[in-house]
LOSERO-361185 format. One record per residue (C-alpha): residue in three letters; x, y, z. Coordinates in steps of 0.2 Angstrom, whole numbers, plus 5000, padded with zeros to 4 digits. Example, Ala and Ser with C-alpha at 12.3 -4.5 7.8 and 13.67 -1.06 7.14 Angstrom:
! LOSERO-361185
NODE   kolvo      u      v      w
NODE     ala   5062   4978   5039
NODE     ser   5068   4995   5036
END
This chain:
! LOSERO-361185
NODE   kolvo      u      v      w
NODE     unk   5067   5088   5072
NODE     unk   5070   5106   5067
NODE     unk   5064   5114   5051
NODE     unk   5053   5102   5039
NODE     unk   5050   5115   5023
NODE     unk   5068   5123   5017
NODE     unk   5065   5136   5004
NODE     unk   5083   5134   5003
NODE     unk   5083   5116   4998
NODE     unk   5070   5118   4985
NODE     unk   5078   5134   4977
NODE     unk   5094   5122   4975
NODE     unk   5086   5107   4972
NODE     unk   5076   5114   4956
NODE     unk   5093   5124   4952
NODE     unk   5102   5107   4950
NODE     unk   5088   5100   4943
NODE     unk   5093   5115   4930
NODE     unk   5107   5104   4924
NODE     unk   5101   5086   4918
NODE     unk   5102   5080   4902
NODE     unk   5093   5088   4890
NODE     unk   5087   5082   4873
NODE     unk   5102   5086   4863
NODE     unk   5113   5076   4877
NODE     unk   5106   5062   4874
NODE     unk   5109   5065   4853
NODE     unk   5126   5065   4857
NODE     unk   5128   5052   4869
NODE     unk   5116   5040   4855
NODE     unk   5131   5045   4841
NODE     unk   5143   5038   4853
NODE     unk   5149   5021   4848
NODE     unk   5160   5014   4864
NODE     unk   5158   5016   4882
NODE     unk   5175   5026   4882
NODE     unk   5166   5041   4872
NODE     unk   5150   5040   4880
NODE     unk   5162   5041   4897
NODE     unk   5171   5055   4887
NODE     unk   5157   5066   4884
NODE     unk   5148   5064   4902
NODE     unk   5165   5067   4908
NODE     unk   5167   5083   4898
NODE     unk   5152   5089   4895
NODE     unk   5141   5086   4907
NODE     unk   5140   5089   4927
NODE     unk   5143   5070   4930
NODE     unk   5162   5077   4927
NODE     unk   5161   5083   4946
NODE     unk   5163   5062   4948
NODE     unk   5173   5059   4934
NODE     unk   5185   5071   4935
NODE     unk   5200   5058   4941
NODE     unk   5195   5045   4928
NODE     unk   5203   5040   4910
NODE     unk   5190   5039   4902
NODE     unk   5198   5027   4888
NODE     unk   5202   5014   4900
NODE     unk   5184   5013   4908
NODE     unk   5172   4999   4906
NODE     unk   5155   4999   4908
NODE     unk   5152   4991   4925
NODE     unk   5165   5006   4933
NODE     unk   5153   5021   4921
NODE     unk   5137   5016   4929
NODE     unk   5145   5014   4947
NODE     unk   5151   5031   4942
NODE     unk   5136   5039   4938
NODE     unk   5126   5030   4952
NODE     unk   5138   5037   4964
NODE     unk   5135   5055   4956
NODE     unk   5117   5054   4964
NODE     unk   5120   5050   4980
NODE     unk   5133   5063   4979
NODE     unk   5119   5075   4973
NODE     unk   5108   5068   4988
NODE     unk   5121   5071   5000
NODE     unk   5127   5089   4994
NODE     unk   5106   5094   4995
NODE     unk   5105   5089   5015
NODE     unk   5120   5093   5020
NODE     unk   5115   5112   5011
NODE     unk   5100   5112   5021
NODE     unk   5105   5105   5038
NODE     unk   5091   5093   5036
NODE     unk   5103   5075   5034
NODE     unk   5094   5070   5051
NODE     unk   5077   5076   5050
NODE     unk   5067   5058   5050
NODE     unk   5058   5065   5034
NODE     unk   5072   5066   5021
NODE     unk   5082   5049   5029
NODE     unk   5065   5040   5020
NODE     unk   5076   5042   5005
NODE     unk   5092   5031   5018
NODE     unk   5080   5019   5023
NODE     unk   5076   5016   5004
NODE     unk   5095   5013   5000
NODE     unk   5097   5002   5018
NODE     unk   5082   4992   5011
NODE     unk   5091   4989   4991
NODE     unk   5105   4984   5000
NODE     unk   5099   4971   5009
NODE     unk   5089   4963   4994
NODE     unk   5105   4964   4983
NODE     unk   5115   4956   4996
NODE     unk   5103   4943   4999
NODE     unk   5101   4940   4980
NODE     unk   5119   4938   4980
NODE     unk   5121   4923   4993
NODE     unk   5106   4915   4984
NODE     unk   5113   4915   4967
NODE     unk   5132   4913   4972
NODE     unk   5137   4922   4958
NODE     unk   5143   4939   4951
NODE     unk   5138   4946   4935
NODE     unk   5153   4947   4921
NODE     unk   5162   4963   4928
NODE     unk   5150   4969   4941
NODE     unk   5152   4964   4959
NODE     unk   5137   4960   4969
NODE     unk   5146   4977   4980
NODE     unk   5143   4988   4966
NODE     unk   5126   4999   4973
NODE     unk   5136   4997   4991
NODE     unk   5154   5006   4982
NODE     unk   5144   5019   4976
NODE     unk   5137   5025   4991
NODE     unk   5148   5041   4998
NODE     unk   5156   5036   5013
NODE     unk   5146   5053   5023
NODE     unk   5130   5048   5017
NODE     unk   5134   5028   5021
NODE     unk   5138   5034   5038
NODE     unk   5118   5037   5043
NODE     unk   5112   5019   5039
NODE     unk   5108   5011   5052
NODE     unk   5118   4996   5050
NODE     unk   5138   4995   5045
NODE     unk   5138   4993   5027
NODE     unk   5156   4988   5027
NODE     unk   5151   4974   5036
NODE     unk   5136   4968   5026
NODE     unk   5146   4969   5009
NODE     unk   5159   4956   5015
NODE     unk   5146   4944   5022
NODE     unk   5140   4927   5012
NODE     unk   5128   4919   5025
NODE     unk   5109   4923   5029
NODE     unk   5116   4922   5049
NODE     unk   5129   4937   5047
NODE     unk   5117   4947   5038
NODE     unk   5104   4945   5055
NODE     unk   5120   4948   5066
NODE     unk   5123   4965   5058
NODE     unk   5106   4971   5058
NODE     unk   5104   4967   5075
NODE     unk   5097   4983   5081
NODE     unk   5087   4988   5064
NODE     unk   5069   4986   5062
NODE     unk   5074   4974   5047
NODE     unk   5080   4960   5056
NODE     unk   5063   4956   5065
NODE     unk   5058   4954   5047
NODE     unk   5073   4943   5044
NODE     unk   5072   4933   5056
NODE     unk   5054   4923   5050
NODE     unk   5065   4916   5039
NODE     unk   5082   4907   5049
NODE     unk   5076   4891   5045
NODE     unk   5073   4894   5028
NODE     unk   5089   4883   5019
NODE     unk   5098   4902   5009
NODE     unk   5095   4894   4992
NODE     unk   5075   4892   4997
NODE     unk   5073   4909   5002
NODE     unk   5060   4917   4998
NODE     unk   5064   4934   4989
NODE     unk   5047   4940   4983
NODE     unk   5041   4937   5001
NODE     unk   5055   4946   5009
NODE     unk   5054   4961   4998
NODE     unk   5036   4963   5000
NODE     unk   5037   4963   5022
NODE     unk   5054   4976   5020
NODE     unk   5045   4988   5007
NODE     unk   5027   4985   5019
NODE     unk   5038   4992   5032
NODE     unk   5046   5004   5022
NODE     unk   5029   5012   5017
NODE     unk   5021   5012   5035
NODE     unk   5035   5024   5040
NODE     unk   5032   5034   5025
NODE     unk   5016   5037   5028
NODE     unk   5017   5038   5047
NODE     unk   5031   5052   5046
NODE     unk   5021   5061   5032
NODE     unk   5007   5063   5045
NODE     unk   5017   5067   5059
NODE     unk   5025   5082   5050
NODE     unk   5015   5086   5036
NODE     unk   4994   5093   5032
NODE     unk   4986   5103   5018
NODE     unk   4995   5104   5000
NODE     unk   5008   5097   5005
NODE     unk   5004   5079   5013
NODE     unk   4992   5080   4997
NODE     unk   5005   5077   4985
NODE     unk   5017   5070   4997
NODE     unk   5003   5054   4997
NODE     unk   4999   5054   4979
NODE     unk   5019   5054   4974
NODE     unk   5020   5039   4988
NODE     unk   5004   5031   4983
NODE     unk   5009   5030   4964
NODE     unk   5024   5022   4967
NODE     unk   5015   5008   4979
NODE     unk   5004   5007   4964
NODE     unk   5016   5005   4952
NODE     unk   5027   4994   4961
NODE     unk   5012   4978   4960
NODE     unk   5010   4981   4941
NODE     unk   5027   4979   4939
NODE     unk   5027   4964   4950
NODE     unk   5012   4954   4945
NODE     unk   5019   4957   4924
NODE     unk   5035   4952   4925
NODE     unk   5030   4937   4940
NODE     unk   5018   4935   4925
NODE     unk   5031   4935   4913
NODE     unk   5046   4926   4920
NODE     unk   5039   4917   4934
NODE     unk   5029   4900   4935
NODE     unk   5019   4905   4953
NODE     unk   5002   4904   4958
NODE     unk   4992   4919   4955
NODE     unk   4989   4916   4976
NODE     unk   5007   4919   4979
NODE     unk   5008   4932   4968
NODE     unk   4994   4939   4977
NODE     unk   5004   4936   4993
NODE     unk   5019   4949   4988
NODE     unk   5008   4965   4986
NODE     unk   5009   4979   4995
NODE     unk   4993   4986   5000
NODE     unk   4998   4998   5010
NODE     unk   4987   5016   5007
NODE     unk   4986   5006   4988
NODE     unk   4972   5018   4979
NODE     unk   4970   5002   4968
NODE     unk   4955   4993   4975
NODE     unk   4957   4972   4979
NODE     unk   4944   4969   4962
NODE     unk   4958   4977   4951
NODE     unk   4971   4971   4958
NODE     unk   4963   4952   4959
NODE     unk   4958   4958   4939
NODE     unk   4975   4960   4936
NODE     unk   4983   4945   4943
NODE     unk   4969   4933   4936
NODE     unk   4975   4937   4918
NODE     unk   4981   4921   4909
NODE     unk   4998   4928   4905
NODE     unk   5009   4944   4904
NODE     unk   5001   4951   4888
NODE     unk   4986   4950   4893
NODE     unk   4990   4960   4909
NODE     unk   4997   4974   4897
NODE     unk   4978   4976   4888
NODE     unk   4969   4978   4904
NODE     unk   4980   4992   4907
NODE     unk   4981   5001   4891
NODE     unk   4962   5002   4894
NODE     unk   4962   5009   4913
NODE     unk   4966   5024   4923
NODE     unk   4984   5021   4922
NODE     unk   4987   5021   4903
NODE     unk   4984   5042   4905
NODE     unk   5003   5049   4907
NODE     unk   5010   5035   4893
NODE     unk   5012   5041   4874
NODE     unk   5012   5032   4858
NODE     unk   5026   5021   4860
NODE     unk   5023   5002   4863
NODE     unk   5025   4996   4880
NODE     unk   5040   4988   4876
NODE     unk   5046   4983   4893
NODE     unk   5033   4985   4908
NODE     unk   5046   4996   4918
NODE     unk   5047   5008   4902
NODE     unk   5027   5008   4905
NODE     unk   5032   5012   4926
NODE     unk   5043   5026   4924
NODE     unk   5034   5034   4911
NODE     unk   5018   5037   4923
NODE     unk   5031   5042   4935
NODE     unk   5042   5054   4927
NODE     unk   5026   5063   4921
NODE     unk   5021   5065   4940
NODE     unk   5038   5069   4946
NODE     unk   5042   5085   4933
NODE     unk   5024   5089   4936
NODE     unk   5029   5094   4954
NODE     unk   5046   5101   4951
NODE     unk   5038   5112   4941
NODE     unk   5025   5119   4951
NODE     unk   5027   5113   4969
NODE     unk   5037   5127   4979
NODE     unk   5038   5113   4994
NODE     unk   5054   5106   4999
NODE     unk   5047   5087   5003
NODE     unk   5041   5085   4985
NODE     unk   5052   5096   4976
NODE     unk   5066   5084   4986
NODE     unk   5056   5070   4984
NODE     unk   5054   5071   4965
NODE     unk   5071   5077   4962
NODE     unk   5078   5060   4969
NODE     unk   5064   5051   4956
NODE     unk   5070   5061   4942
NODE     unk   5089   5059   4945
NODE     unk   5084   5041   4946
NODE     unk   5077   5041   4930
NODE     unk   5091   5050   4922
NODE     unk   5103   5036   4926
NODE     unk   5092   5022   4917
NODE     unk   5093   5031   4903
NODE     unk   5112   5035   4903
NODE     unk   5112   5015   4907
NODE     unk   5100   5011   4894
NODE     unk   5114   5019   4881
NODE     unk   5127   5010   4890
NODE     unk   5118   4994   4887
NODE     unk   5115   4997   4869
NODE     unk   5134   5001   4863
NODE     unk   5138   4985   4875
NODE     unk   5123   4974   4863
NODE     unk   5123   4982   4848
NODE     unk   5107   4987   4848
NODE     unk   5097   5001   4836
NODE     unk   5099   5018   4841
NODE     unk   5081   5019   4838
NODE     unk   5077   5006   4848
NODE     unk   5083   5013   4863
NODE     unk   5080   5030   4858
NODE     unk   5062   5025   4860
NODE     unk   5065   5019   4877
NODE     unk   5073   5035   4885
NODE     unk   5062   5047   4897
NODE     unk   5066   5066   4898
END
């Protein structure tokens, strides 16, 4: 398996780390008033102009700048494992089964819609993978972009650990699937390897934090869920009970059955301004529930880059940080596209 811990990893990972988007970034990319200038600045400013560099920046529209700047952290991903030697080390491919699983749900919520969003394709998170980092899924991702059936999609994941997952549901009719089932078996899956290979390779400070970074997100993955299913959805509080992960969860059955028994989505938002997972967020209102998500983990994230001298969580975090960035570069996007305040999404970003 070779070496686990690579000071060399975490000595570059906090280096590029070194170069996100600081606080007067983001000033200058709020002044910008089309996507071609907030394209122009990243472009020229910015490290993001190691992606952009064959780009005009005053032809580009905003689906191709967010597949852009995606693609710049897998780039980032792949340049960190392949700097280490550690690409095959069953540990950091957690991060490719993450991306194998994303995939899967996009493509399924593709065939169940039938349709593509303005001008983003339902291919867009697939393009943006680099072709070397693509090459370690376990599946052929040229394949499953061009599929448009439930039955190719088992075909090509013949061989994978997901098709078993799949397949419970062949007789399903594609527009009946059921999505919030599927993702809650695939990500169940997801987090038994996680926290099998973390204590196969891992003790002391390390698995620690390792479970707490983990746990948190399993965490925050059901309040997410139960607010917006809350929110959005007309479903039984038993079905929504159905698509939770338990796995390792540190948030006992009472709370999470307190949670989901609340009358609406509101009222979900009260019980957690007044519990154990109101202590990262600030003043700001909870706008949007995922505002509220990323905001507990982005505090726990810098936490460790800052302190941790461990590979595992300083690459671990640095993937959760990088991801962050990127809602908040899309967040401006979204808000030249809109029209919205400046202040209004100025409140939303996270750094």
């Amino acid at each position: 398996m070779g070496i686990v811990n690579s000071p060399a990893l975490a000595a570059k990972a906090k280096s590029m780390y070194g170069h996100r988007l600081k606080k007067e970034d983001y000033d200058e990319l709020l002044r910008k008033s089309t996507v071609p200038e907030i394209a122009g600045y990243l472009k020229n400013e910015t490290e993001y102009g190691s992606t952009m560099r064959d780009i005009y920046e005053n032809r580009i529209h905003r689906g191709q700048l967010e597949q852009l700047i995606r693609q710049n952290m897998y780039e980032k991903i792949e340049r960190l494992l392949k700097f280490s030697m550690l690409t095959n080390h069953e540990f950091y491919r957690l991060n490719i089964m993450k991306r194998e699983i994303e995939v899967i749900l996009l493509i399924l919520r593709a065939i169940i819609q039938d349709e593509e969003h303005e001008d983003v394709q339902y291919t867009t998170l697939i393009s943006e993978i680099p072709l070397a980092l693509s090459d370690y899924f376990s599946y052929d991702i040229d394949k499953i972009s061009e599929t448009s059936s439930f039955e190719d999609i088992l075909d090509i994941l013949q061989g994978t650990p997901y098709r078993a997952v799949l397949k419970k549901y062949i007789d399903k009719k594609e527009e009946k699937l059921d999505l919030p089932a599927i993702e809650q078996e695939l990500f169940s899956a997801y987090y038994q390897s996680v926290f099998k290979i973390i204590e196969k390779n891992f003790s002391g400070r390390v698995k620690k934090e390792l479970l707490d970074i983990y746990k948190t997100q399993i965490e925050l993955m059901n309040i997410v869920k139960i607010y917006r299913m809350k929110k959005f959805f007309k479903v039984s509080n038993e079905y929504i009970e159905k698509t939770m992960v338990r796995m390792k969860s540190r948030m006992s059955d009472t709370f999470i059955k307190h949670l989901i028994a609340q009358p609406d989505a509101e009222s979900v938002l009260r019980v957690l301004e007044s519990s154990k997972y109101n202590m990262y967020v600030d003043d700001k209102e909870y706008t949007y529930i995922e505002y509220y998500s990323d905001q507990i983990k982005y505090h726990l994230a810098k936490r460790y880059m800052r302190f941790s001298i461990d590979s595992p969580v300083i690459y671990t975090v640095y993937v959760i940080l990088m991801e962050l960035e990127i809602s908040n570069i899309t967040n401006i996007i979204e808000a030249v596209r809109y029209g919205t305040q400046r202040s209004e999404v100025e409140s939303l970003l996270i750094y």
